[in-house]
DSSP file (Angstrom, degrees, kcal/mol; ACC not computed):
  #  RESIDUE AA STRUCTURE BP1 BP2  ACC     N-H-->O    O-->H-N    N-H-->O    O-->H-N    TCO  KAPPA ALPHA  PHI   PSI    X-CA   Y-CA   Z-CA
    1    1 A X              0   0    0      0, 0.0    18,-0.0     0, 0.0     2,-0.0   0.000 360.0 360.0 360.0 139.3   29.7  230.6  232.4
    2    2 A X        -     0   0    0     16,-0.1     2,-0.3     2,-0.0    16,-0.3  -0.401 360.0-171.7 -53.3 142.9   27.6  229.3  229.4
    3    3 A X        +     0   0    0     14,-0.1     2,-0.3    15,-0.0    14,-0.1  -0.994  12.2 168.7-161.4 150.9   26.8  231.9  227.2
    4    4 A X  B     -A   16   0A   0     12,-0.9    12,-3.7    -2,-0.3     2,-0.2  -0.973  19.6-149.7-168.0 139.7   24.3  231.6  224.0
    5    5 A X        +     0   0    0     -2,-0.3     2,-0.3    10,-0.2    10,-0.1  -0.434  18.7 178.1-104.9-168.9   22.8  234.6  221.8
    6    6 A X        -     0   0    0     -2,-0.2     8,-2.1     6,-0.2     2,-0.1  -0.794  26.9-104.3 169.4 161.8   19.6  234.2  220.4
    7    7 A X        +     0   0    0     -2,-0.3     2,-0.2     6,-0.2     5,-0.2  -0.346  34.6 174.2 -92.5 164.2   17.1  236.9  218.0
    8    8 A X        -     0   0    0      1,-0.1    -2,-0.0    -2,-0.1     0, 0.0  -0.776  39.7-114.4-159.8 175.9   14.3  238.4  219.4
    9    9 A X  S    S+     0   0    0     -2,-0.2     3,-0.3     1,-0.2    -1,-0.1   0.998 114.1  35.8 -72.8 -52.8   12.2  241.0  217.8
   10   10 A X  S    S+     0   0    0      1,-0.2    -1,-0.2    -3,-0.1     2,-0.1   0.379 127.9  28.4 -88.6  16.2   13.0  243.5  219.9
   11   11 A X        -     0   0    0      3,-0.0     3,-0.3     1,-0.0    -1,-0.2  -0.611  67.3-151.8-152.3 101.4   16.6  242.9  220.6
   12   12 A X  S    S+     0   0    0     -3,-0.3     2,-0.3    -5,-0.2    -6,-0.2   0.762  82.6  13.2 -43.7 -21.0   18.4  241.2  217.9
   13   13 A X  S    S+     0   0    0     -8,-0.1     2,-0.5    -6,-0.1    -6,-0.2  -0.740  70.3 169.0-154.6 108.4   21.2  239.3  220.3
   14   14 A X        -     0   0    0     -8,-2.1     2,-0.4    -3,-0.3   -10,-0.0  -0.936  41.0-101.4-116.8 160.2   20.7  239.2  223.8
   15   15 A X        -     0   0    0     -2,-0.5   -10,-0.2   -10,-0.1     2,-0.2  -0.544  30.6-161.9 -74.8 116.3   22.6  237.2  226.1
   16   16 A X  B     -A    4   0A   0    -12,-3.7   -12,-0.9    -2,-0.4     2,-0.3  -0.602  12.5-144.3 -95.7 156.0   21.0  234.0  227.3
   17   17 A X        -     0   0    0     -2,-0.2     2,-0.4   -14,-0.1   -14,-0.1  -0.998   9.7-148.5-140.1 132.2   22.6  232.2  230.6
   18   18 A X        -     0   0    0     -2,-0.3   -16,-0.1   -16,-0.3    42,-0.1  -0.675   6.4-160.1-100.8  67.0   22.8  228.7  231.1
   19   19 A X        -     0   0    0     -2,-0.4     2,-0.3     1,-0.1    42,-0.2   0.160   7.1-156.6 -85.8 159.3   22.6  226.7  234.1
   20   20 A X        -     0   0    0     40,-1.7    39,-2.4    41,-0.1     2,-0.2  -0.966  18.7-167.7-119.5 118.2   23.9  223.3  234.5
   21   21 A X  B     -B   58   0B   0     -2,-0.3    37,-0.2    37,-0.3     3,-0.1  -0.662  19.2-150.7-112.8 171.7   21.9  221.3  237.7
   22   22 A X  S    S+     0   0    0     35,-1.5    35,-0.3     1,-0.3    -1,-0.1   0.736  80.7  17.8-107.2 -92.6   23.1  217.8  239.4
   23   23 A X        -     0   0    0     33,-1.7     2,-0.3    34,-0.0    -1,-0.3  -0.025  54.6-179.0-118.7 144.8   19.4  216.7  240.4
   24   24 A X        +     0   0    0     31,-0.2     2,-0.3    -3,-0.1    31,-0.2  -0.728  12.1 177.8-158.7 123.9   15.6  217.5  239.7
   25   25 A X  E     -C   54   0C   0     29,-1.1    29,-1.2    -2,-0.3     2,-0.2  -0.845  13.9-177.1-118.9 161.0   13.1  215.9  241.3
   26   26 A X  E     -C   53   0C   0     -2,-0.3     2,-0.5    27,-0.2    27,-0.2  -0.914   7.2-171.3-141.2 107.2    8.9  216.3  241.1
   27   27 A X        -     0   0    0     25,-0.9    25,-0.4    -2,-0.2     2,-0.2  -0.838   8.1-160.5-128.5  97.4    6.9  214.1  243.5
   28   28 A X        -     0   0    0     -2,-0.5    23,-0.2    23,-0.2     3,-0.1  -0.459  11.3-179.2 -61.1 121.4    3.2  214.6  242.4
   29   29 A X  S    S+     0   0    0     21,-1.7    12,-1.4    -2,-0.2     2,-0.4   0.428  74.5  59.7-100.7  14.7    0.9  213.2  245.9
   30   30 A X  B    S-F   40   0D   0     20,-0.5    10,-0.2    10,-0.2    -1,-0.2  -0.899 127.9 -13.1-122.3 104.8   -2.3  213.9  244.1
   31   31 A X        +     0   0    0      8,-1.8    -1,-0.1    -2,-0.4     9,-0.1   0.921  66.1 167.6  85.6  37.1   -2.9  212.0  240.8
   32   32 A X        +     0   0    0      7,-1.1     2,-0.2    -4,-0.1    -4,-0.1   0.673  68.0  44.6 -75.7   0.9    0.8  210.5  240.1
   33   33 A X        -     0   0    0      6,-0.1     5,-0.0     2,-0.1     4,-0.0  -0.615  69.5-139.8-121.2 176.3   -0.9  208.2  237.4
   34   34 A X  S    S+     0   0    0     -2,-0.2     2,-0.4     2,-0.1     4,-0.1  -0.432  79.6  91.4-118.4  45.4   -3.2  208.3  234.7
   35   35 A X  S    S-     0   0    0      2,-0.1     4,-0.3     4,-0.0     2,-0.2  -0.951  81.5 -99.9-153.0 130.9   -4.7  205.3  235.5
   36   36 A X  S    S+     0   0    0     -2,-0.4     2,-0.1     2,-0.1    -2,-0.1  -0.539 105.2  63.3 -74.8 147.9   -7.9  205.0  237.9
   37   37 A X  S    S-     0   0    0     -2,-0.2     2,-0.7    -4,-0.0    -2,-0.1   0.443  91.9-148.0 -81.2 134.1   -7.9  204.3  240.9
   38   38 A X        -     0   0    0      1,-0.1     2,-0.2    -2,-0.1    -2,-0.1  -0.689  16.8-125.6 -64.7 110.7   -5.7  207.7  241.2
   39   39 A X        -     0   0    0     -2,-0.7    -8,-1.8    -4,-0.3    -7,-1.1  -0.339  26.2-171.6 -39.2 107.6   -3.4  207.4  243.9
   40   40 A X  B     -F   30   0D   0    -10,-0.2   -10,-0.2    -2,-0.2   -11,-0.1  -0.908  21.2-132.8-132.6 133.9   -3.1  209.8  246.7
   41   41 A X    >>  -     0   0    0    -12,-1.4     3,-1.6    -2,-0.4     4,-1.2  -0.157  19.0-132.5 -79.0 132.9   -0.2  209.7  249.5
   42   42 A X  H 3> S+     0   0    0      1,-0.2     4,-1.0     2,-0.2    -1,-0.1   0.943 109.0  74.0 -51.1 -39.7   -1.8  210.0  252.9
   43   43 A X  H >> S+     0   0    0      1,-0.2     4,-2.0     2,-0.2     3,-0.7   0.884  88.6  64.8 -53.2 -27.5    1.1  212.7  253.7
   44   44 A X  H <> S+     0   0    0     -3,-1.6     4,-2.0   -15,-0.2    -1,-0.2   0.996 106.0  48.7 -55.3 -53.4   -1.6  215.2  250.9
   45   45 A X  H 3< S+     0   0    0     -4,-1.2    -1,-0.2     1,-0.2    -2,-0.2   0.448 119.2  37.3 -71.8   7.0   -4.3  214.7  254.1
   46   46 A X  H << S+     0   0    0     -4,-1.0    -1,-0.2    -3,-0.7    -2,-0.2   0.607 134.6  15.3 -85.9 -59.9   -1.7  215.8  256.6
   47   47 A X  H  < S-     0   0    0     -4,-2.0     2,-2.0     2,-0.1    -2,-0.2   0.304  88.0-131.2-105.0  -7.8    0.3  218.5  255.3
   48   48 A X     <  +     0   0    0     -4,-2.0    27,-0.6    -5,-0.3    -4,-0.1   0.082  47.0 166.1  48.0 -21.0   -2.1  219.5  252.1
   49   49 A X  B     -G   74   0E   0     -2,-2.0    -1,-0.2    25,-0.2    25,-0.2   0.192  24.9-168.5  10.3  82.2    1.2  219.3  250.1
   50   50 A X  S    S-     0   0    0     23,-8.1   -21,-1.7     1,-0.2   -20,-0.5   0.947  70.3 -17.6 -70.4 -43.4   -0.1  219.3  246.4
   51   51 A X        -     0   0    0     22,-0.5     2,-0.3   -23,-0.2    -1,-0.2  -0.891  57.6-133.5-152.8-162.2    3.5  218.3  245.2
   52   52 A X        -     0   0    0    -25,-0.4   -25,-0.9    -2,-0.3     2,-0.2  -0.862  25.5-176.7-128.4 157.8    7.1  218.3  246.4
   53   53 A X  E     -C   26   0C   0     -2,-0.3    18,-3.0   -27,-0.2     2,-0.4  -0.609   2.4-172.7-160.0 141.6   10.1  219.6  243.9
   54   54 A X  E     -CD  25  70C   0    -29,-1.2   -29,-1.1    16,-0.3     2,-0.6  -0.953   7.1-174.9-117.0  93.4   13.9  219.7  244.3
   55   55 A X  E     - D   0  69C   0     14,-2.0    14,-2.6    -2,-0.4     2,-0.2  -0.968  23.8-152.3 -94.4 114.9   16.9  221.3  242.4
   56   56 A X        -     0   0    0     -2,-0.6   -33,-1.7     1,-0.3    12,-0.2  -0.831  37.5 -25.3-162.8-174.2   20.3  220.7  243.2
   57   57 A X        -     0   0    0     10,-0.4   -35,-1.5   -35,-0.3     2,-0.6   0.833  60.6-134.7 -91.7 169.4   23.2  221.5  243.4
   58   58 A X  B     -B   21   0B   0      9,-1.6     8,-1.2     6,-0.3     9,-0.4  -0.813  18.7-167.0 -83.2 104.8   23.7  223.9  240.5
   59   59 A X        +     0   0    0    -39,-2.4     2,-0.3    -2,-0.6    -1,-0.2   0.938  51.1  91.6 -43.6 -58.6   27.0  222.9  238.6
   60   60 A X        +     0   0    0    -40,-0.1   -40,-1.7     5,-0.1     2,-0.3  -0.998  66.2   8.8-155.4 170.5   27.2  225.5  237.0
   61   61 A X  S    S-     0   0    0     -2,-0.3     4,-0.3   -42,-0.2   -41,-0.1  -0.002  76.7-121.2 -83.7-158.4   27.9  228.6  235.7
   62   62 A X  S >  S+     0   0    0     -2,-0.3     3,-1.0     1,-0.2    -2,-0.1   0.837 106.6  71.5 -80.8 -28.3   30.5  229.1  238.8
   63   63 A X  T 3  S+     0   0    0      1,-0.3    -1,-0.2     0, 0.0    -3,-0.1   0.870 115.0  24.5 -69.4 -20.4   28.8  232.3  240.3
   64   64 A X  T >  S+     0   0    0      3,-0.0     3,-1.2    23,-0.0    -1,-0.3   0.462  86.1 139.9-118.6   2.4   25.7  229.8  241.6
   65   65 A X  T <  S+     0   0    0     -3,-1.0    23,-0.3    -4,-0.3    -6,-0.2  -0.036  71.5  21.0 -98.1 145.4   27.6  226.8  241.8
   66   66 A X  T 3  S+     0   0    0     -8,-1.2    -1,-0.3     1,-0.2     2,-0.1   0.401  93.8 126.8  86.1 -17.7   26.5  224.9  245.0
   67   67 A X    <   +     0   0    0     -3,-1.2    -9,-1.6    -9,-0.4   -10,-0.4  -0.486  34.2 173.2-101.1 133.3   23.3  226.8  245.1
   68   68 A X        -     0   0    0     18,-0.5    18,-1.7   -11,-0.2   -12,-0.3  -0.878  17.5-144.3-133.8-165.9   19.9  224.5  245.3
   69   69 A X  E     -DE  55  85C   0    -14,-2.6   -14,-2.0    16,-0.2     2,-0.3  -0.973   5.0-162.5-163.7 142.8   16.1  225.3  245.7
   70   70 A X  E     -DE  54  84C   0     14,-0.9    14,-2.8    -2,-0.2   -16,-0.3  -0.886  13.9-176.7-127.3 144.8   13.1  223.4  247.6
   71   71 A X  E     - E   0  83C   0    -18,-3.0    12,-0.2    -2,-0.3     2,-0.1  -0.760  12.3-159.8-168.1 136.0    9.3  224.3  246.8
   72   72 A X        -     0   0    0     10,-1.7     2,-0.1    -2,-0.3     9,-0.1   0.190  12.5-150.3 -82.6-172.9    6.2  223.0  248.4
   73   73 A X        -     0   0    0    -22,-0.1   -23,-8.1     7,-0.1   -22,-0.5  -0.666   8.6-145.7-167.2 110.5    2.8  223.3  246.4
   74   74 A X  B     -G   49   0E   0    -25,-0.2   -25,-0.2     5,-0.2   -26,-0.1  -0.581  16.3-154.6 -99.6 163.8   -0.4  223.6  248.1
   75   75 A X  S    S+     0   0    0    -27,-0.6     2,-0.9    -2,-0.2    -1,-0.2   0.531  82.3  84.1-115.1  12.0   -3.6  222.3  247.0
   76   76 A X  S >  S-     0   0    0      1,-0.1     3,-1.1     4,-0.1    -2,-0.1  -0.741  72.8-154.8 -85.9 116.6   -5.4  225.1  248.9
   77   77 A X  T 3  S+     0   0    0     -2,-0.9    -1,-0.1     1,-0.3    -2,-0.1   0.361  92.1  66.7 -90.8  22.8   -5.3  227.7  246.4
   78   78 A X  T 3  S+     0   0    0      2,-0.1    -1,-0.3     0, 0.0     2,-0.1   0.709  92.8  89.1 -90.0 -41.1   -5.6  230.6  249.1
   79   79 A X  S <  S-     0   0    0     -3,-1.1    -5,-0.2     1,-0.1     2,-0.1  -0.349  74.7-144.9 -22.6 111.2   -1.8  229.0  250.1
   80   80 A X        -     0   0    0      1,-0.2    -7,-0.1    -2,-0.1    -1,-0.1  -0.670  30.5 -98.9 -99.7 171.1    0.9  230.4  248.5
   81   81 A X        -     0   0    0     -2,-0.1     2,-0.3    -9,-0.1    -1,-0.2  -0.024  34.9-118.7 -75.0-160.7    3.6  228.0  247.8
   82   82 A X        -     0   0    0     -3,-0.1   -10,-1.7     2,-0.0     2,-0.4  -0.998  30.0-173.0-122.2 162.1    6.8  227.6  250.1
   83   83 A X  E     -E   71   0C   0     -2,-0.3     2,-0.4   -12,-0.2   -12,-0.2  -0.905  11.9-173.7-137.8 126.5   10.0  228.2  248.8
   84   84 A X  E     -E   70   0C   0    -14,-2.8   -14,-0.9    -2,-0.4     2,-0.4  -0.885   3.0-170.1-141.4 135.0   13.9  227.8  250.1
   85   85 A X  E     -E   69   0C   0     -2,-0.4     2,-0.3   -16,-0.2   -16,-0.2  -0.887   8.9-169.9 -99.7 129.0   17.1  228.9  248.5
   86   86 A X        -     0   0    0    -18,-1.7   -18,-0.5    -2,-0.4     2,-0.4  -0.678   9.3-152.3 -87.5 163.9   20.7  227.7  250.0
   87   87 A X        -     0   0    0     -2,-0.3     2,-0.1   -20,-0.2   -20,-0.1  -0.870  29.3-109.3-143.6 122.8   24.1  228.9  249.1
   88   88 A X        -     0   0    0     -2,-0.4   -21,-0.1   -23,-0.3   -23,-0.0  -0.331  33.2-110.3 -43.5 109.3   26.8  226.7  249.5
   89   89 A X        -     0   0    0     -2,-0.1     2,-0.3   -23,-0.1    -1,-0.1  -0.299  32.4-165.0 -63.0 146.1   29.1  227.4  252.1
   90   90 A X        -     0   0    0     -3,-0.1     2,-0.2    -2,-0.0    -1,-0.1  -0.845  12.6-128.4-129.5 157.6   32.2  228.4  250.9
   91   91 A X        -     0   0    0     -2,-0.3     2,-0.0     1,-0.0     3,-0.0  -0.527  17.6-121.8 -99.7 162.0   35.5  228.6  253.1
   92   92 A X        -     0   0    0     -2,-0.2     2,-0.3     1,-0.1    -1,-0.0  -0.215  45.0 -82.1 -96.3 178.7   38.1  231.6  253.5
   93   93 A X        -     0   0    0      1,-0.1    -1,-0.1    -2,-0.0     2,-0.0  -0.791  57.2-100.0 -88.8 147.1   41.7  231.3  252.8
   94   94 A X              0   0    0     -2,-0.3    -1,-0.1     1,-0.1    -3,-0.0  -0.223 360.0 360.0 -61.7 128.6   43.4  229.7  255.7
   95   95 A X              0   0    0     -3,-0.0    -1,-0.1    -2,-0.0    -2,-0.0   0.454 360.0 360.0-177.6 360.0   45.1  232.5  257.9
């Protein structure tokens, strides 16, 4: 595992933890430019799907390693988002 101290006021070294990821993706479907006409993907008038984002897999430290995370954004702000964690299966010793 990565490991980095750093100050604060009220603890002078606490332990920071680093993750290492293989992928990140963002896929805005409302506004993906700053240049009009702003662009919006028919899939926002299905699915209301404000944006899209993707982590994985986690290199490291080892203890998450495999591990990635999916999360929806809705543009109905009554919506909460949705969210999904995996953990990489891992195999037994042969026996």
């Amino acid at each position: 595992m990565l490991i980095g101290f750093t100050k604060s006021l009220n603890n002078p070294y606490r332990e920071v933890d680093f993750t290492l990821v293989g992928h990140y993706m963002i896929y805005n479907e409302v506004g993906r430019t700053e240049v009009d006409p702003m662009p919006i993907d028919p899939d926002f008038k299905i699915t209301g799907r404000y944006f899209l984002m993707a982590l994985h897999p986690v290199l490291a430290s080892a203890a998450v390693r495999g591990e990635g995370l999916i999360r929806y954004r809705y543009g109905d702000p009554v919506k909460g988002d949705d969210f999904w964690l995996w953990n990489r299966v891992r195999a037994g010793p042969a026996g």
